[in-house]
Structure formats: structure tokens, C-alpha cells
PyMOL Python script that loads the backbone (N, CA, C, O; Angstrom):
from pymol import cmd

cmd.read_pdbstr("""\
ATOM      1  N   UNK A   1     -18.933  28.499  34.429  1.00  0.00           N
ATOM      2  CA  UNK A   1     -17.947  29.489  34.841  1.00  0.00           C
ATOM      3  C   UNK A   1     -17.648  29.292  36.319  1.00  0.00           C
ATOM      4  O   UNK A   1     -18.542  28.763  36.981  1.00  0.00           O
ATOM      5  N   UNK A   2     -16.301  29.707  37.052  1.00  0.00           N
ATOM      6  CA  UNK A   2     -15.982  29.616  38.066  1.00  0.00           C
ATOM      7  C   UNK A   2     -16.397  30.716  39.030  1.00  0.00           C
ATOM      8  O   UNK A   2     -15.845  31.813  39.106  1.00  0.00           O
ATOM      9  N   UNK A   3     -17.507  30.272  39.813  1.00  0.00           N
ATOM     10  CA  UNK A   3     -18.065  30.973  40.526  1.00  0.00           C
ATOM     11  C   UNK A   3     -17.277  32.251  41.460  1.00  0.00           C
ATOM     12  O   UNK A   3     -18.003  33.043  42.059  1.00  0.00           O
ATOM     13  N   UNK A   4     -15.714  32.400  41.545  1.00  0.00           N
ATOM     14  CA  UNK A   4     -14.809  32.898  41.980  1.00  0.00           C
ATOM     15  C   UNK A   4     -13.867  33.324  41.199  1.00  0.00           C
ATOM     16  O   UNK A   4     -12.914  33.967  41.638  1.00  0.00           O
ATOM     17  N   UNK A   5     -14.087  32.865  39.290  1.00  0.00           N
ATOM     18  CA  UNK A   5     -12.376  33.580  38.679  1.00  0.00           C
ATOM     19  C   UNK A   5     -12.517  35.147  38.830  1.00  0.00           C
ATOM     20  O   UNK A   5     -13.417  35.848  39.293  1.00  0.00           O
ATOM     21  N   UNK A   6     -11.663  35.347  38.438  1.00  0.00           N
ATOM     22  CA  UNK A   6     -11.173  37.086  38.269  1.00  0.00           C
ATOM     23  C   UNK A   6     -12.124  37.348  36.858  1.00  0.00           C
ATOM     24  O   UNK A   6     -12.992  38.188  37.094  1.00  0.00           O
ATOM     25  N   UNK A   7     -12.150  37.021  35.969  1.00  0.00           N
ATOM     26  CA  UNK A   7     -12.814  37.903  34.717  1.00  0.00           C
ATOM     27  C   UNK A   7     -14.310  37.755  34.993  1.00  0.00           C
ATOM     28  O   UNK A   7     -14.879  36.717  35.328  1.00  0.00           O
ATOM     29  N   UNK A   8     -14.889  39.036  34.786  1.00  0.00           N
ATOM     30  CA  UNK A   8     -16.164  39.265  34.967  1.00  0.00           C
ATOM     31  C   UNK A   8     -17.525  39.131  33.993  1.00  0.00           C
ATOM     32  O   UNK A   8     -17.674  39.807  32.975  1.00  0.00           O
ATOM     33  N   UNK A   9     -18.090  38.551  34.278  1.00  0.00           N
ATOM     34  CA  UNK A   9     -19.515  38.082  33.038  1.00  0.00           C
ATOM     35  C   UNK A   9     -19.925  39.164  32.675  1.00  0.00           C
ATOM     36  O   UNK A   9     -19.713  40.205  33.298  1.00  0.00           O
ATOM     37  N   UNK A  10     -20.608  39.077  31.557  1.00  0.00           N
ATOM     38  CA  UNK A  10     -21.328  40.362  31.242  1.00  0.00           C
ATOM     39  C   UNK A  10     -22.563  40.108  31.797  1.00  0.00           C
ATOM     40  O   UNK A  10     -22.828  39.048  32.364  1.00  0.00           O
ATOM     41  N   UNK A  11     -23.364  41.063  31.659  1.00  0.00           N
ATOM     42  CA  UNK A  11     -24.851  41.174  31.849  1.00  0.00           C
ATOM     43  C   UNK A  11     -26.221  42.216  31.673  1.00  0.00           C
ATOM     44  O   UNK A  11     -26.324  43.244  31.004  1.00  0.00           O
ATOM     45  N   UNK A  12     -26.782  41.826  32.165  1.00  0.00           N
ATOM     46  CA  UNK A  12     -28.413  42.598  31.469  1.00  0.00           C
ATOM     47  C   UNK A  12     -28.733  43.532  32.600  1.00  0.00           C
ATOM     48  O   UNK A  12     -29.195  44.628  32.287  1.00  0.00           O
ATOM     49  N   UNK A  13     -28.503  43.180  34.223  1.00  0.00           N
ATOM     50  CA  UNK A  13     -29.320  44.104  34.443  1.00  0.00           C
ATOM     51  C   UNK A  13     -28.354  44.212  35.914  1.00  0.00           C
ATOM     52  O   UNK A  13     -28.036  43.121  36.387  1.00  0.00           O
ATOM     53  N   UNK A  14     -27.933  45.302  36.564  1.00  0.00           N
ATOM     54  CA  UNK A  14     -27.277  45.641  37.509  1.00  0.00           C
ATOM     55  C   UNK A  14     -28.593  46.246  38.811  1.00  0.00           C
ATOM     56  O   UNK A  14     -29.591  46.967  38.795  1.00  0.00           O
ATOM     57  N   UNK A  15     -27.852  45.458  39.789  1.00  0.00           N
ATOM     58  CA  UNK A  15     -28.692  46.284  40.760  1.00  0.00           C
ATOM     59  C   UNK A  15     -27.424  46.375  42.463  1.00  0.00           C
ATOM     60  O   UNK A  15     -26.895  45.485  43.128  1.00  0.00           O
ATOM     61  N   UNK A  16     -27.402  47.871  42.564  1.00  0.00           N
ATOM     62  CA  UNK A  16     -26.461  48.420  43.426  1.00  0.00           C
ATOM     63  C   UNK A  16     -26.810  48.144  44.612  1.00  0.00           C
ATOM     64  O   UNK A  16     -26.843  49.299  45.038  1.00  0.00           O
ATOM     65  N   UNK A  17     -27.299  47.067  46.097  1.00  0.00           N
ATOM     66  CA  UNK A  17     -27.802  47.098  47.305  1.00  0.00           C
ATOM     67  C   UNK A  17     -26.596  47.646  48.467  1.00  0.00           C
ATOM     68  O   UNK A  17     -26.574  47.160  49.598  1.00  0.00           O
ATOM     69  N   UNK A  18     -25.678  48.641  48.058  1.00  0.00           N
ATOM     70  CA  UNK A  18     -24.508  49.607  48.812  1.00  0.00           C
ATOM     71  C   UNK A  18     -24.873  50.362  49.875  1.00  0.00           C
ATOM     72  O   UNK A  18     -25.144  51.548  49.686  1.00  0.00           O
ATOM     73  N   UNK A  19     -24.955  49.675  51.449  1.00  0.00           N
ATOM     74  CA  UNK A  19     -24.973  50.022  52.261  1.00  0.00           C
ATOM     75  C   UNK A  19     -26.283  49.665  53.245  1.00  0.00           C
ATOM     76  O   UNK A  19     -26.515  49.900  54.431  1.00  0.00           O
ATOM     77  N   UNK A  20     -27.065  48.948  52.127  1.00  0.00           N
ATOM     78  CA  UNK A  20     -28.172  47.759  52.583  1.00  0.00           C
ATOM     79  C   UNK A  20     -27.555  47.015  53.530  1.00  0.00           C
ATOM     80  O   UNK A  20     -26.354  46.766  53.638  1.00  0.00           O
ATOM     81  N   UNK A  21     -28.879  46.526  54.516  1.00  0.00           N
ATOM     82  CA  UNK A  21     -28.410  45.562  55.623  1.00  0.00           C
ATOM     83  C   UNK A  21     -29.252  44.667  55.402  1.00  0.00           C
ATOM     84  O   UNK A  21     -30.249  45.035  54.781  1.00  0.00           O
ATOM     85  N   UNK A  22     -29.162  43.015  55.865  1.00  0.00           N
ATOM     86  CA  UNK A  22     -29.875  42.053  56.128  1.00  0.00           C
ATOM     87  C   UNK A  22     -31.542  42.489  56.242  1.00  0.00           C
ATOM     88  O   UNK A  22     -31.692  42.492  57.463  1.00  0.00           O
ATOM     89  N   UNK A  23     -32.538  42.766  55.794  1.00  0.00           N
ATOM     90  CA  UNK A  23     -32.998  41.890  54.438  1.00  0.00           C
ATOM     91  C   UNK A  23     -33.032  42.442  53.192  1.00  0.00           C
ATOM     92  O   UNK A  23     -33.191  41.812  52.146  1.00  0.00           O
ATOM     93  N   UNK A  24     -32.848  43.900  53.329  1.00  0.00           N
ATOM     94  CA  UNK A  24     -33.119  44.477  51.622  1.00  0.00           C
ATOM     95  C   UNK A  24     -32.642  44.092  51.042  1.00  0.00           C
ATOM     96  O   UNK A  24     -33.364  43.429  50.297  1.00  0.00           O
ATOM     97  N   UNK A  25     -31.143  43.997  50.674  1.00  0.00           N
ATOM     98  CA  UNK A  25     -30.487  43.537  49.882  1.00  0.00           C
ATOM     99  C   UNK A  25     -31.539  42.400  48.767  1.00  0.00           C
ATOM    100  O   UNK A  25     -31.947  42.531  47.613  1.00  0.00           O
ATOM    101  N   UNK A  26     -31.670  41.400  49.715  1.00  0.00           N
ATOM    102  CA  UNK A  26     -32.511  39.914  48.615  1.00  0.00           C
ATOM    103  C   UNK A  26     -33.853  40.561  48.944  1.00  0.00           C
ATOM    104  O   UNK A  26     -34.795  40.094  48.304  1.00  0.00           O
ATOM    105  N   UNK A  27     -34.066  41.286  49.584  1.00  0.00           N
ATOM    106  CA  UNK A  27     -35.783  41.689  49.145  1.00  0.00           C
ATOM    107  C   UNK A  27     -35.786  42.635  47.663  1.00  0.00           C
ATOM    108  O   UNK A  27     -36.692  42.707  46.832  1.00  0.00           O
ATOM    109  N   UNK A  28     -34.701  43.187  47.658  1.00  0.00           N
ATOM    110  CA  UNK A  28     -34.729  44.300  45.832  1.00  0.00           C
ATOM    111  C   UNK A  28     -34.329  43.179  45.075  1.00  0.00           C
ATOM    112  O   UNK A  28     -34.930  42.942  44.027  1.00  0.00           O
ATOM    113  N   UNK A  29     -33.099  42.214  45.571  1.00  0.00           N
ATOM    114  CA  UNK A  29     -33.326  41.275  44.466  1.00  0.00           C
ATOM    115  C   UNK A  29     -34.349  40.546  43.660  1.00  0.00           C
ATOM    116  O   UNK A  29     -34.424  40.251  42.468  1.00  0.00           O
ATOM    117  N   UNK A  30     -35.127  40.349  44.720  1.00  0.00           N
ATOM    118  CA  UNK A  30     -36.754  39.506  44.524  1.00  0.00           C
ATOM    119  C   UNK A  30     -37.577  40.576  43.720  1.00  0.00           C
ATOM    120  O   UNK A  30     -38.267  40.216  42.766  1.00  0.00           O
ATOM    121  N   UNK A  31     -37.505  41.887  44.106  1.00  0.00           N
ATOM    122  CA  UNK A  31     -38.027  42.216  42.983  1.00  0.00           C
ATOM    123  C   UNK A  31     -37.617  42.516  41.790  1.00  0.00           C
ATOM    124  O   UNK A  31     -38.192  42.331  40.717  1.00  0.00           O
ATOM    125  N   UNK A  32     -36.378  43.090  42.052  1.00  0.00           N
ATOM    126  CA  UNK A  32     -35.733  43.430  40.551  1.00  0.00           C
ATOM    127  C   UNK A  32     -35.917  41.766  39.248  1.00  0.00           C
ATOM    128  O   UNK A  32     -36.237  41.800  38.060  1.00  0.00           O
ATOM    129  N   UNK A  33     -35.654  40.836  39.898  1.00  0.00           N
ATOM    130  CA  UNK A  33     -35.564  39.464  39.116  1.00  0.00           C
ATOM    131  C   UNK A  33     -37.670  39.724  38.343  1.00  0.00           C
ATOM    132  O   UNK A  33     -38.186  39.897  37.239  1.00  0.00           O
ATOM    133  N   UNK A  34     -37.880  39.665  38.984  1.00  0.00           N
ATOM    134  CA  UNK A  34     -39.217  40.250  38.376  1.00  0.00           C
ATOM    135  C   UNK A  34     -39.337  41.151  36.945  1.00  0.00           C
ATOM    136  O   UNK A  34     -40.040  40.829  35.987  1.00  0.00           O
ATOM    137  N   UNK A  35     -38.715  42.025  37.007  1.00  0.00           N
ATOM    138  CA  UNK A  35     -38.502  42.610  36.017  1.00  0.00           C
ATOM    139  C   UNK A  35     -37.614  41.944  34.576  1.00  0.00           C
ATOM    140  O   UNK A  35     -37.648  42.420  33.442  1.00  0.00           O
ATOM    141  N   UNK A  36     -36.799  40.648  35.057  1.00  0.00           N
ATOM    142  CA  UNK A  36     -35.997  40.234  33.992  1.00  0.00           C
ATOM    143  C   UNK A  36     -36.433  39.058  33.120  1.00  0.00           C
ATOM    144  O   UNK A  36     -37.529  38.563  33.385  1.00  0.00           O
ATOM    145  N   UNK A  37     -35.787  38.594  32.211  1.00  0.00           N
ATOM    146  CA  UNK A  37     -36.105  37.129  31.838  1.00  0.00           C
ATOM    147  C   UNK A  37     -35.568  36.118  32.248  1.00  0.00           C
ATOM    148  O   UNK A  37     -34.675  36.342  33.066  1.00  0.00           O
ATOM    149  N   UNK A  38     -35.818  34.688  31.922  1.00  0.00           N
ATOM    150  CA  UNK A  38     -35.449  33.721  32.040  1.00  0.00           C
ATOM    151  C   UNK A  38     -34.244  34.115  31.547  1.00  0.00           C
ATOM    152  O   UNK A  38     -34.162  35.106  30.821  1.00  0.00           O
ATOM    153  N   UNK A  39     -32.818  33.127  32.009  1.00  0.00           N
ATOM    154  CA  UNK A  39     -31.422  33.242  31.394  1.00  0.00           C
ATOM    155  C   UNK A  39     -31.111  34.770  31.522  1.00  0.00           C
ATOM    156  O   UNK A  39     -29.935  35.009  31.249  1.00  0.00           O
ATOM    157  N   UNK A  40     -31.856  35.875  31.865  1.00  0.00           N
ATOM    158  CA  UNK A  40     -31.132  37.220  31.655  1.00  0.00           C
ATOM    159  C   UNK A  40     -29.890  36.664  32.821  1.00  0.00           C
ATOM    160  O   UNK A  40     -29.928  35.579  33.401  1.00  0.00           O
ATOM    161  N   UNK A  41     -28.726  37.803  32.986  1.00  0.00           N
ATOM    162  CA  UNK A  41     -28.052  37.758  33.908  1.00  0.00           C
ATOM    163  C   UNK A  41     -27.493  39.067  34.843  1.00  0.00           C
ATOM    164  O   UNK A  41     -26.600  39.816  34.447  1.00  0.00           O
ATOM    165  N   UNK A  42     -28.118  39.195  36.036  1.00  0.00           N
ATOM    166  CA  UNK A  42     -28.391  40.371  37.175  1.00  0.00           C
ATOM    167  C   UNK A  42     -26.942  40.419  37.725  1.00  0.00           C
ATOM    168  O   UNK A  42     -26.250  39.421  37.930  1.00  0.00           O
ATOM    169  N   UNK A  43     -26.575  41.690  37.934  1.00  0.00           N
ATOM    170  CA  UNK A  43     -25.510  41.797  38.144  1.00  0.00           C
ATOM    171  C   UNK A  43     -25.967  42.337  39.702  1.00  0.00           C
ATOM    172  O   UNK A  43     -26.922  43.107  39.807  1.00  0.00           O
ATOM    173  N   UNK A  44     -25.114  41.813  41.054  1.00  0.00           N
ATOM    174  CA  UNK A  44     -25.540  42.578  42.184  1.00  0.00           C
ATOM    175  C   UNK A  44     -24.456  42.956  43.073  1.00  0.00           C
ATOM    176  O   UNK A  44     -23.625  42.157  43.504  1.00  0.00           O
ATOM    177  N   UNK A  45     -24.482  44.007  43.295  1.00  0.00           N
ATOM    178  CA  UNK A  45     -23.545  44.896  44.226  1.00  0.00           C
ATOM    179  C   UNK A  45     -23.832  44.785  45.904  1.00  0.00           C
ATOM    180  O   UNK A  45     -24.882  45.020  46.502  1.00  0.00           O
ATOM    181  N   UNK A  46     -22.898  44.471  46.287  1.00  0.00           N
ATOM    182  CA  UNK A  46     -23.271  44.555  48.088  1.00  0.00           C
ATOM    183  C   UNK A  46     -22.068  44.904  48.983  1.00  0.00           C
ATOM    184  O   UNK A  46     -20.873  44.647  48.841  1.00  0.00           O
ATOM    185  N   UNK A  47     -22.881  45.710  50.161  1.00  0.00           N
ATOM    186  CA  UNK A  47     -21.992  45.784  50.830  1.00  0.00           C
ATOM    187  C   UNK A  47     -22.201  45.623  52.281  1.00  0.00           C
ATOM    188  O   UNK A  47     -21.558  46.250  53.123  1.00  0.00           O
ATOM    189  N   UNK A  48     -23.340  44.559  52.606  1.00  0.00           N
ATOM    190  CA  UNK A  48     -23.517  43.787  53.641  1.00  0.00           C
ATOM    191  C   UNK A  48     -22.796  42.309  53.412  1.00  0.00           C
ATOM    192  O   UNK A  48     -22.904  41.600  52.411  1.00  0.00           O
ATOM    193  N   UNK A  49     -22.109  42.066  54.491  1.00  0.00           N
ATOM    194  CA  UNK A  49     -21.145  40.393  54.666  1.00  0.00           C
ATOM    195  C   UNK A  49     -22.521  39.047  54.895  1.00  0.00           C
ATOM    196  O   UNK A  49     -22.402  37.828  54.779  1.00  0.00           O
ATOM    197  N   UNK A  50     -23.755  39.866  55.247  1.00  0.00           N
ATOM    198  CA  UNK A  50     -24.785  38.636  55.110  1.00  0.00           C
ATOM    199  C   UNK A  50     -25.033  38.266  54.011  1.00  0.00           C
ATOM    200  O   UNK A  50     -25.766  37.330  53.693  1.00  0.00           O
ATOM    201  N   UNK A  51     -24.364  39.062  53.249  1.00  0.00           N
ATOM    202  CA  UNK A  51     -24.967  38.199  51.906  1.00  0.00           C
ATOM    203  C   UNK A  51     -24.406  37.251  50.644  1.00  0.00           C
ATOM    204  O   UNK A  51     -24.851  36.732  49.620  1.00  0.00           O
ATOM    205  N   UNK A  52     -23.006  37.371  51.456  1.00  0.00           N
ATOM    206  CA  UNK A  52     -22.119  35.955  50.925  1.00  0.00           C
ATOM    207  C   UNK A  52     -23.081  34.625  51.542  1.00  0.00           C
ATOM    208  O   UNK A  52     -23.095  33.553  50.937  1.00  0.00           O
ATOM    209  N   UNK A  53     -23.730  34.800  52.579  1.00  0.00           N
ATOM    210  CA  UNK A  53     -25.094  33.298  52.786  1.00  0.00           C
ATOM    211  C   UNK A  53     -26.199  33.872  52.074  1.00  0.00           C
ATOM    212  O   UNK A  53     -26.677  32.895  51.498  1.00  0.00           O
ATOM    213  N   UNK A  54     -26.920  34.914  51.755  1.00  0.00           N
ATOM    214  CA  UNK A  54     -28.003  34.990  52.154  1.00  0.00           C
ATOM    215  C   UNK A  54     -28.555  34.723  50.282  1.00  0.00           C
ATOM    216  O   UNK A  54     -29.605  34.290  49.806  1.00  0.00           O
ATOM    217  N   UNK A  55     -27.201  35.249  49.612  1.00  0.00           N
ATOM    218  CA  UNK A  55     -27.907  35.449  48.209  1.00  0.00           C
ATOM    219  C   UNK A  55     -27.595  34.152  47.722  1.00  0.00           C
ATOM    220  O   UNK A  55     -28.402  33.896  46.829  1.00  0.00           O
ATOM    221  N   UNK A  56     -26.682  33.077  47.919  1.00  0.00           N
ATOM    222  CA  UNK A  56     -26.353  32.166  47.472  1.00  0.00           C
ATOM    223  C   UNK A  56     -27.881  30.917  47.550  1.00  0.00           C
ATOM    224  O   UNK A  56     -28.472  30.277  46.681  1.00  0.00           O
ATOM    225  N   UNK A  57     -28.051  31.052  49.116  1.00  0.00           N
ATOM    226  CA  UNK A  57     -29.414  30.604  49.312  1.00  0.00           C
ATOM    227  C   UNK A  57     -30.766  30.753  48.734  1.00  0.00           C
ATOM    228  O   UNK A  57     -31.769  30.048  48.842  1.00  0.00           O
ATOM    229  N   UNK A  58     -30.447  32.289  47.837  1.00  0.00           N
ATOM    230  CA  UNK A  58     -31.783  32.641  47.504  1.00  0.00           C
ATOM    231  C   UNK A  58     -32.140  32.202  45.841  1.00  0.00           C
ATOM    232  O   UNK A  58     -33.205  31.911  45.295  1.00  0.00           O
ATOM    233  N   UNK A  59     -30.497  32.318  45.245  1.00  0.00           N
ATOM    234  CA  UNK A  59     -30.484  31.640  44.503  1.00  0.00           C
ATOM    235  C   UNK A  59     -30.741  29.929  44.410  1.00  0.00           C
ATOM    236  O   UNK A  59     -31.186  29.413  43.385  1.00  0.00           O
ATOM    237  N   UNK A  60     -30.481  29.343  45.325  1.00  0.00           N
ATOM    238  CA  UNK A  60     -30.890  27.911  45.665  1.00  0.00           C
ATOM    239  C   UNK A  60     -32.344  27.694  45.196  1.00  0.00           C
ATOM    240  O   UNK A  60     -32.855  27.121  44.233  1.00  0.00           O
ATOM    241  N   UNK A  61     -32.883  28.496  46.443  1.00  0.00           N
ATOM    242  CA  UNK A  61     -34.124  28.336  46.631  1.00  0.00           C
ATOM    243  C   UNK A  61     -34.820  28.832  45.555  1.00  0.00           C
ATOM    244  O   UNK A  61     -35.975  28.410  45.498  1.00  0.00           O
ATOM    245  N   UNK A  62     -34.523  29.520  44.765  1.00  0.00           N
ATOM    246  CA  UNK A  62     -35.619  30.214  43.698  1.00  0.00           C
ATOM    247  C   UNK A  62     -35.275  29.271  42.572  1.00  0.00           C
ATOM    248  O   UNK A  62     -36.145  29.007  41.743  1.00  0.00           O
ATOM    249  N   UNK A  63     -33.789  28.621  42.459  1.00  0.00           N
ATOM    250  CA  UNK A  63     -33.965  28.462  40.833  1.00  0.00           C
ATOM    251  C   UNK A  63     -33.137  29.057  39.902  1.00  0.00           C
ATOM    252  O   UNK A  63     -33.232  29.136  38.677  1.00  0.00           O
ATOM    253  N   UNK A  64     -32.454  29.391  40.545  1.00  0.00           N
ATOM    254  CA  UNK A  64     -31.274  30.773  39.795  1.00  0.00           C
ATOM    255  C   UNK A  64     -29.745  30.091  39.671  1.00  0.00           C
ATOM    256  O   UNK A  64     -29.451  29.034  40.230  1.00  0.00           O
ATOM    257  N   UNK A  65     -28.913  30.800  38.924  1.00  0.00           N
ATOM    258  CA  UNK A  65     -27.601  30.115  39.079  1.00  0.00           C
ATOM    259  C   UNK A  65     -26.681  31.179  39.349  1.00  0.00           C
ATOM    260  O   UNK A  65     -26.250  31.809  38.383  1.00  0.00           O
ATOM    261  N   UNK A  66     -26.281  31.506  40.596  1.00  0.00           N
ATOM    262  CA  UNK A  66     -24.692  32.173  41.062  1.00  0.00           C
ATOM    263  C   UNK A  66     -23.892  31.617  40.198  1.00  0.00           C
ATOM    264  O   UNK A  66     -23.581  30.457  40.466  1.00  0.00           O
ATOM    265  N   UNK A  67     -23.417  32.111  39.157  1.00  0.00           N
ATOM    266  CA  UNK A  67     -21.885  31.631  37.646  1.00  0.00           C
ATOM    267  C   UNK A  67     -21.120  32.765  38.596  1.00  0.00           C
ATOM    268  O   UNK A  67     -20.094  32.086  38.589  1.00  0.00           O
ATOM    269  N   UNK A  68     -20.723  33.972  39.448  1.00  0.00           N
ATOM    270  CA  UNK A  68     -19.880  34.382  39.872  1.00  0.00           C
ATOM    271  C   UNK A  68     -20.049  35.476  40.913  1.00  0.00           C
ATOM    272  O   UNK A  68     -20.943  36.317  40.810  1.00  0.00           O
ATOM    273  N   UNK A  69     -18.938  35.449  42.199  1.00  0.00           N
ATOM    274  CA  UNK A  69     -19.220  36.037  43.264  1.00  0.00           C
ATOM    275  C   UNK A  69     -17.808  36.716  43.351  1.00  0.00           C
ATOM    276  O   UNK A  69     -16.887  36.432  42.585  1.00  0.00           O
ATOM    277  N   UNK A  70     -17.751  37.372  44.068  1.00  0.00           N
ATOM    278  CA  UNK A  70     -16.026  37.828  44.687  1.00  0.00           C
ATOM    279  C   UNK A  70     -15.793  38.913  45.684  1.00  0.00           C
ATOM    280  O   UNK A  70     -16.597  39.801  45.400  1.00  0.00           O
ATOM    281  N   UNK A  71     -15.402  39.107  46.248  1.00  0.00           N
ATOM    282  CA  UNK A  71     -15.704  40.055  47.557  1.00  0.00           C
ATOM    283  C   UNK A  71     -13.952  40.822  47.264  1.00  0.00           C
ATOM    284  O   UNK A  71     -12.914  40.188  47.078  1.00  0.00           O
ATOM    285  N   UNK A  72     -14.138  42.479  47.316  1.00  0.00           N
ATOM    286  CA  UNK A  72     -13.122  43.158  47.334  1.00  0.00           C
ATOM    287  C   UNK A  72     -13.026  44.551  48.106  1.00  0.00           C
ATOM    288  O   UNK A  72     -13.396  45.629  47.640  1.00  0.00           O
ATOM    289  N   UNK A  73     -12.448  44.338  49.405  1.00  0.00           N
ATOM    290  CA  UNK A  73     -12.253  45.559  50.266  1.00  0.00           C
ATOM    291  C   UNK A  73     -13.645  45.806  50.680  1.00  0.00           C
ATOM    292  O   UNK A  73     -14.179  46.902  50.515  1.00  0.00           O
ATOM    293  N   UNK A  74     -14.310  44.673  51.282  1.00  0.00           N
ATOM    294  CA  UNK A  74     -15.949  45.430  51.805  1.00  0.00           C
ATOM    295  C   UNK A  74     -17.315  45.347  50.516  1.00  0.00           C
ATOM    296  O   UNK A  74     -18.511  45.604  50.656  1.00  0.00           O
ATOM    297  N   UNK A  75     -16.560  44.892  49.292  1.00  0.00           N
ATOM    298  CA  UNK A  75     -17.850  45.068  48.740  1.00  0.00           C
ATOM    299  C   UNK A  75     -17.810  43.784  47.680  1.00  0.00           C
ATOM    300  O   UNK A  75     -16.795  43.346  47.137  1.00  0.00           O
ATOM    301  N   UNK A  76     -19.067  43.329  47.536  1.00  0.00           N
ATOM    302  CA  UNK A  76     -19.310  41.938  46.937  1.00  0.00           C
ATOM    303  C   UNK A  76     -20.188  42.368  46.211  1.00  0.00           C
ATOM    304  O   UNK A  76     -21.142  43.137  46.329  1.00  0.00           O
ATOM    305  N   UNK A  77     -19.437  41.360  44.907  1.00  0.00           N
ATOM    306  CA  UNK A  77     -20.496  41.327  43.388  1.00  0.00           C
ATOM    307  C   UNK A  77     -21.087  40.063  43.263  1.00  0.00           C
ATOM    308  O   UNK A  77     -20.608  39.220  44.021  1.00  0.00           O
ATOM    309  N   UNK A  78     -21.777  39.776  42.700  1.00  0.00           N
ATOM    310  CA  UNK A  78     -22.576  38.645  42.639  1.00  0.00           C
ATOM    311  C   UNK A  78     -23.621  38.308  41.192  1.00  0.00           C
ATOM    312  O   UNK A  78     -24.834  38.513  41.229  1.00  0.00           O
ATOM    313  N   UNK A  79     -22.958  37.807  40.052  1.00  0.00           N
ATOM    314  CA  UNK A  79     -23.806  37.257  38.538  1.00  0.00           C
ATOM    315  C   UNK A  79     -24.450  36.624  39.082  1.00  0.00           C
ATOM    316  O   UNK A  79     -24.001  35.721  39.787  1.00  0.00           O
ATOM    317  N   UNK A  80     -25.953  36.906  38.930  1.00  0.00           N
ATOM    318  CA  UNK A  80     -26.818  35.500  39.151  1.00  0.00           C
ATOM    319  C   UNK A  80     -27.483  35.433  37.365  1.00  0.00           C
ATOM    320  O   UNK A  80     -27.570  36.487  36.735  1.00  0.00           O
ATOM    321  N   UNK A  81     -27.945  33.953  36.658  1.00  0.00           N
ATOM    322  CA  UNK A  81     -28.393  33.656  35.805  1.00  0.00           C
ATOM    323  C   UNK A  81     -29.674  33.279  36.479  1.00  0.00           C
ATOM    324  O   UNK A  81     -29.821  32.589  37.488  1.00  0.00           O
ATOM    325  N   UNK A  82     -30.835  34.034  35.512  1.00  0.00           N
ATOM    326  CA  UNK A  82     -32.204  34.037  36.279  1.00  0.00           C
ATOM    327  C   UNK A  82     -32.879  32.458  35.433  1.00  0.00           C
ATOM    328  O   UNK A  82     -33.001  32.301  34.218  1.00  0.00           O
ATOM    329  N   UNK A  83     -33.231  31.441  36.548  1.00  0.00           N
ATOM    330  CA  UNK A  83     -33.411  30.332  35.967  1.00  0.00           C
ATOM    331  C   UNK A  83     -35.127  30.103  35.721  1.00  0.00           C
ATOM    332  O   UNK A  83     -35.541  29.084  35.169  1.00  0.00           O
TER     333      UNK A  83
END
""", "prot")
cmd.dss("prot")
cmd.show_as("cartoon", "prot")
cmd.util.cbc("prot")
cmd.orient("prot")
């Protein structure tokens, strides 16, 4: 999937980090992914601009796959597939 189209993935597990700053945001991610399975797919809400770098990276680094991101008026969604 295009990490940027307009239609939105479904998924298993939503987590809202709205009004989080640089580090919570990927610190609830780290744990919430804990809670999921392999292949589940986390849906994440933000509304810190660090984290167009910060989650893409974290996905890198862990093993995960960003399938879709998109930023609208201040607030960014982000599918990660838990690898």
C-alpha cells in the first residue's frame, strides 16, 4: 500500500498520542505494540510534527512496516503493521 494514498487501512488497535510531545508519543507506542500481535495493524494518532521522523524510525528500527501516514491540519495518522 502507498504509504501516503487517501483511503485508509483498517485495523486492530488505535492508539490516540493528541497533544504528546517528543518522547511519549513512541514511548506508548513501544508499549502499546506489546500488547498486539505479529501482522496486527496499530493505528496512531499524533499531534506532535516530531513524529513524521521519529515513528518512521521506530518502525525501522524495531521491525515494523509504516503501509500509511498522512498529516491533516496539525494532526498525523500513522498504520504501522507489527512485524
Amino acid at each position: 500500500m502507498d504509504p501516503t494514498s487517501d483511503s485508509l487501512p483498517t485495523h486492530d488497535a488505535e492508539l490516540d498520542t493528541s497533544g504528546l510531545y517528543c518522547p511519549e508519543p513512541v514511548m506508548l507506542m513501544h508499549n502499546r505494540v506489546r500488547d498486539l500481535e505479529t501482522g496486527n495493524i496499530l493505528k496512531v494518532i499524533a499531534t506532535d510534527p516530531a513524529t513524521t521522523r521519529d515513528i518512521p524510525k521506530f518502525c525501522n528500527f524495531l521491525g515494523h512496516e509504516l503501509i500509511h501516514q498522512r498529516e491533516d491540519q496539525g494532526t498525523y495518522l500513522y498504520f504501522i503493521r507489527l512485524g
